[in-house]
N, C-alpha and C positions, 0 to 999 in steps of 0.2 A: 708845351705839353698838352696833349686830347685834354679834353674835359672828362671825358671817362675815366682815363689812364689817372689823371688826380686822381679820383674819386676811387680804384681798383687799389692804387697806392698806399690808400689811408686804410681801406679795410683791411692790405695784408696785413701794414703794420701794425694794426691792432688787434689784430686775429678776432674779425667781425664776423666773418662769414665765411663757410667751406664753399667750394666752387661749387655752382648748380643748385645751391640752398636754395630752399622754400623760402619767404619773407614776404612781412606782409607789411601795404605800402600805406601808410595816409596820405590818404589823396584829398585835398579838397578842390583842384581845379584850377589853383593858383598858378604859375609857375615856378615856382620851386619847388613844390608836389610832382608836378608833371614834370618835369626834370629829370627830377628821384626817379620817378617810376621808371621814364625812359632808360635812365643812363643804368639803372641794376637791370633791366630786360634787355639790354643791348651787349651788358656784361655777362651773360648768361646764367645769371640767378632766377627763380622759377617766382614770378612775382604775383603776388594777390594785392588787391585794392580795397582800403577799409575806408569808407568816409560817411561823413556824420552831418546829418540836420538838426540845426540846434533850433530853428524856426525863429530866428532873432531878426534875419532882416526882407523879409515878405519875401517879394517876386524875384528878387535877386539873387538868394539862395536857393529858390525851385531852378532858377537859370543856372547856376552851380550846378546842380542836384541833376540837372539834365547833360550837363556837358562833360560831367563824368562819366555817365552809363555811357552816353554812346563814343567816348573815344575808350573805355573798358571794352565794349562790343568790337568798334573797329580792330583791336588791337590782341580781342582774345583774352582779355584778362578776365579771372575771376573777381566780380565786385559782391562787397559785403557793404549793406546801407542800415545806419540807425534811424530813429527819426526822436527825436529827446523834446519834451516841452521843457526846455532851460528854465524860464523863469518862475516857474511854478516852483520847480525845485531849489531854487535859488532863494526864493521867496519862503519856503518849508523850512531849509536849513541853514538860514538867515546869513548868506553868504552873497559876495557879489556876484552876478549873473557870467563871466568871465571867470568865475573860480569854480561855479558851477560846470560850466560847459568843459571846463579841463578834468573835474572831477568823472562827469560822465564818458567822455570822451576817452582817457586813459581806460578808467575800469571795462569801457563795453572790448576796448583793443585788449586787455589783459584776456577777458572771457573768448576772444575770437583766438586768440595764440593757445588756450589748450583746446577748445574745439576742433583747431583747426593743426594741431599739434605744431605749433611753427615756433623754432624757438625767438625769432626777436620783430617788430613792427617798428619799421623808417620811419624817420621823422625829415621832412626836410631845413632844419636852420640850419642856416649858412655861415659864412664870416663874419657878416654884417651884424646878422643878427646877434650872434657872439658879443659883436661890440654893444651891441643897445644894452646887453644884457648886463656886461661889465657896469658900464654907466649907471644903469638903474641900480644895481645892487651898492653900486658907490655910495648914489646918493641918496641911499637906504640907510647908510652908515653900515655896512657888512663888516664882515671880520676878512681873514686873509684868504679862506676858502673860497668865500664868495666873488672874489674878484679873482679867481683861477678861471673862469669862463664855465660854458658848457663842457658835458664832459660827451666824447667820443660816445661811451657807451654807458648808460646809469639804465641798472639792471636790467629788464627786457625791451631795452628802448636804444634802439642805434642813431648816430647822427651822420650821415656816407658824407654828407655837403659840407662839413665843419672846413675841407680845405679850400673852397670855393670862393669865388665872390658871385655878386651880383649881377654885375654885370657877362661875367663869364656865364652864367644860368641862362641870360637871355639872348647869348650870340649864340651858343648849345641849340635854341631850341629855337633859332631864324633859320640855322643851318638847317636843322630837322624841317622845316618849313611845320612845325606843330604849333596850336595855336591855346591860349589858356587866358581863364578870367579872371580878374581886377575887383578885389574888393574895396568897394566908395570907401566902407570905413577905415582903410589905412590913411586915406588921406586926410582924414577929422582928428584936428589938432588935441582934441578933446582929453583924449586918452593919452597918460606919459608917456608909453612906446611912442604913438604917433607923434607926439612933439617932437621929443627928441631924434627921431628919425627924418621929418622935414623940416624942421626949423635948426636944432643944434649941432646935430654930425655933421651937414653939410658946411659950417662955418668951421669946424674944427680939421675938415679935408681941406679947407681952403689952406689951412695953415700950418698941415703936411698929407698932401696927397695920399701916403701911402696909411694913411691914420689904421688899416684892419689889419694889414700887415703886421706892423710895428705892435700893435696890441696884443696879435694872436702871437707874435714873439714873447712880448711883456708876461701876459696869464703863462705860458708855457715855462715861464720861471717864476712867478706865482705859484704855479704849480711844484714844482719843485720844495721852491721853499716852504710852501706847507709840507709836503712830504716832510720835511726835518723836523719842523716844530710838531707835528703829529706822532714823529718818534721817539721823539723829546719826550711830549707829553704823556704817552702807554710806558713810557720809565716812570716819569713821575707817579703816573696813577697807579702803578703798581707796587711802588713805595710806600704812597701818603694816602691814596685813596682807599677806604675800608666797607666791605657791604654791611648792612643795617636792617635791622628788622623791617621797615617800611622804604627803604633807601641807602641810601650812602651816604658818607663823611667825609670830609677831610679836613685835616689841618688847617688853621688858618696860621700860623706861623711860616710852617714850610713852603704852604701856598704863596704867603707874601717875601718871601728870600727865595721864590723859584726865577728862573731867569724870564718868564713873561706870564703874570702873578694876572693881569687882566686876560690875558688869552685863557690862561687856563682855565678860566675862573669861566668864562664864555664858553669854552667845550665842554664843564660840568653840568652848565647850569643850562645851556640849550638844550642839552636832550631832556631835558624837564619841562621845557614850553616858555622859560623866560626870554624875553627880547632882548636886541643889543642895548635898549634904552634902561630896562630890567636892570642890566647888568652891570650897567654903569654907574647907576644910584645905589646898588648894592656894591658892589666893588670902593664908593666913597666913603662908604658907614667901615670899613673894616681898618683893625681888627674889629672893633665892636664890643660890645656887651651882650650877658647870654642873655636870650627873651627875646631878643629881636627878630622880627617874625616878616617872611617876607611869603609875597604870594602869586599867582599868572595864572592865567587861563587850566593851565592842566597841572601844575607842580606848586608846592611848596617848597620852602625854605627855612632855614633859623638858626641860630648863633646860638652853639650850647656847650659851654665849659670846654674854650678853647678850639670846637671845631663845627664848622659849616655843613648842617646838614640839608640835603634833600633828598624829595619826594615825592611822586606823583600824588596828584588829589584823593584821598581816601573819601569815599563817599560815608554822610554819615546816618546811622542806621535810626530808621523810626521804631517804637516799640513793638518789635516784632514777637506774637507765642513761639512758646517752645513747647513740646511733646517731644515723646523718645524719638531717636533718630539722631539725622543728621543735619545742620543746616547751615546754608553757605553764609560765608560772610565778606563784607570787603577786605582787599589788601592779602586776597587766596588763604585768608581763615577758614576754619570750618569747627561748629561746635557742636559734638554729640551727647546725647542725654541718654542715661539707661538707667534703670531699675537696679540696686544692689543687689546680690544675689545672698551677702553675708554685708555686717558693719561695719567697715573699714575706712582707717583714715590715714590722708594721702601727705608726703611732704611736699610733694612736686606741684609747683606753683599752676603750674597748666592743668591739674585737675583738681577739683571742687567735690568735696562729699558734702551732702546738707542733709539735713533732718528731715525730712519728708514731711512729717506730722506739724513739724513750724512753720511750713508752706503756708501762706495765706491769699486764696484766690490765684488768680492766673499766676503763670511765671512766662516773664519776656525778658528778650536781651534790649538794650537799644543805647545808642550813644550817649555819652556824660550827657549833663544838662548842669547850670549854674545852680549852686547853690545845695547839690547832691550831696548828701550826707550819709555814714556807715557808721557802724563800730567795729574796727578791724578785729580781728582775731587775735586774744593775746593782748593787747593791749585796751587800757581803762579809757571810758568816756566814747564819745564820739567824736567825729573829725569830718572836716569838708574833704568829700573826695581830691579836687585840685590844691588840698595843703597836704596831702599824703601824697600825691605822686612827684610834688616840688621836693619832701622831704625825703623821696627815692631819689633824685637828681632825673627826672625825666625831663626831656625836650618837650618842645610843642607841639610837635610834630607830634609824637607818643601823647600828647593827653588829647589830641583831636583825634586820635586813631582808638583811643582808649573806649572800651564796652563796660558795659554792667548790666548783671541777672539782676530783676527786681522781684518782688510779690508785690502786693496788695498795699503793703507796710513799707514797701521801698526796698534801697540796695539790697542784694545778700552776698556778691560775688563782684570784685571789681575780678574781673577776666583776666588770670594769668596770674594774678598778683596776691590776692589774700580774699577769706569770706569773712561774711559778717558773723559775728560773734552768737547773733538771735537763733542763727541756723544751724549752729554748729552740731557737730556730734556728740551725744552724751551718753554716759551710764543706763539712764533712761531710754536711749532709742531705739525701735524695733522695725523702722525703717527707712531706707537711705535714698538719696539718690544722687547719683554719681555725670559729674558734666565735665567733658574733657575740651579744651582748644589744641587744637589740632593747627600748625602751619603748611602750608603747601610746602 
């Protein structure tokens, strides 16, 4: 079969592209760039070229950065050029310099497909690279997704080469008598792509030839069978999983009698930011005890009377004023403050009447702090705020999300929940002042 005709094959099959579409190409000069670009212009797709200087490896990439324009000139295409100092930014947002350059590099292609109204920007990986990809994610310890390969198409981003190899790219493009350049650093063992691409695929082709084949068959029932356990799992969650004022819940019984209690437990708790490594020291503690507080980069966690809750990070609030109005809060709060217009008192726990006259000095909101003490309303004495919201049965979740009005004198208002007694409304008061929390 052409080299084309693959590549024509794959797109109808996946309904990638209307005939004669716009599409815009990353090019970096390689050959499997220059492939791409050829084999969708040769198909008669209207092709633009997007390529990027990340200024990472001197005179080498000015020699890139040349040998695109003029085979874009030669050939007619329209080129689009960034020019990014990667490492600055890498350095700014304390990320590898390669995670950087993918960050920049997708976002500037996003910005050129609505400028450029196109709906999708080629990428050229190929089979090969398929396979490194599997591998790496292997031996990342992935879940079952992960080892489904590249996908064809992940949202404005096509892949036309996924049915290709390697070597068919470079018989394509001897026939074409077209010529493209060699980045040194594929060949620096340095990097685990580059390892395993010169050092371990090679020893494992030895000991079945067709190793991309046989793989691209394997992930394409990987694929598969995630499909089932992902339909498996939208029953499950639609069962057992429940929304939460800051998050979600679920069961941890029916979790642990579901028929793959670690997988699930990986599809809740990834979209939170926990790791497979995360998940597997959590997954050992359970069922658990309530209090058990787990935490990652972006999401919380915690074990509370029988069910596993999470969370994204609730940012927590420094003593922030309040005057009338409105003011936002984390986790899409928002708390309004106004003037009573008559003296009235509320039952509904989301609004707060106070005495205005027992105001002492500023009034601010700001997050718990240790050792915060009120006198609830209605009831004698005083109490540690965090022994009142254990004796509401609140999560951890909930007391790290938890707010308080202060004055001058301390609490007046745990937020949502009850005021303090000093503030309260009386026979005596002739003016109020009214603060509601409001949820998004």
């Amino acid at each position: 079969m052409k080299f084309t005709d693959n590549i024509h094959q794959l797109i109808v099959r996946h309904h990638l592209l209307h005939d004669g579409e716009r599409i815009l190409v990353a090019l970096s000069g390689g050959a499997d760039s220059v492939a791409l670009l050829l084999a969708l212009r040769d198909l008669g797709y209207r092709v633009e070229a997007a390529h990027c200087h990340f200024h990472l490896r001197d005179e080498e990439a000015d020699r890139d950065a040349s040998f695109v324009e003029q085979l874009c000139k030669r050939l007619d295409v329209p080129l689009h050029r960034a020019d990014f100092n990667t490492k600055a930014v890498a350095k700014a947002q304390k990320v590898s310099t390669e995670m950087a350059a993918r960050d920049l590099r997708y976002t500037w292609f996003r910005k050129l497909l609505r400028e450029r109204n196109i709906r999708f920007v080629a990428v050229a990986h190929h089979q090969e690279d398929n396979t490194e990809t599997f591998f790496l994610n292997l031996l990342r310890g992935a879940g079952l997704q992960g080892l489904t390969g590249m996908s064809v198409r992940t949202m404005d981003v096509i892949r036309p080469l996924l049915g290709v190899t390697r070597q068919e790219i470079e018989i394509y493009l001897k026939e074409k008598g077209e010529a493209f350049v060699v980045d040194s650093t594929n060949a620096d063992t340095y990097y685990k792509r580059n390892k395993l691409r010169q050092e371990i695929l090679p020893l494992l082709r030895q000991i079945n030839p067709s190793l991309d084949r046989t793989l691209a068959e394997t992930m394409q029932r990987m694929t598969e069978a995630d499909n089932i356990v992902r339909e498996q799992f939208e029953k499950f969650r639609k069962e057992n999983v429940r929304e939460e004022q800051f998050g979600i819940s679920v069961g941890v019984a029916p979790l642990l009698e579901s028929p793959a209690p670690q997988t699930y437990l990986f599809l809740l708790m990834k979209e939170n930011g926990f790791s497979s490594s995360h998940i597997s020291d959590i997954f050992s503690t359970l069922p658990g005890e309530s209090g058990v507080f787990f935490t990652s980069a972006t999401g919380w966690g915690t074990l509370h009377r029988g069910r596993l809750m999470l969370s994204p990070i609730i940012e927590a609030v420094p003593p922030t004023p309040l005057c009338e109005g409105k003011i936002a809060l984390p986790a899409g709060r928002t708390l309004s403050i106004e003037k009573c217009a008559t003296v009235e008192i509320s039952r509904v726990p989301e609004i707060a009447t106070l005495d205005a006259d027992k105001i002492q000095g500023e009034l601010f909101v700001r997050s718990l702090e240790p050792g915060d003490r009120f006198h609830p309303y209605g009831m004698n004495g005083s109490k540690l705020v965090s022994d009142y919201l254990t004796d509401r049965h609140y999560s951890r979740i909930h007391k790290r999300a938890a707010l308080i009005v202060c004055d001058a004198t301390g609490p007046l208002w745990l937020v949502g929940e009850r005021i303090d007694r000093r503030a309260a409304i009386s026979k005596t008061t002739s003016r109020c002042l009214k603060l509601v929390l409001l949820h998004k």
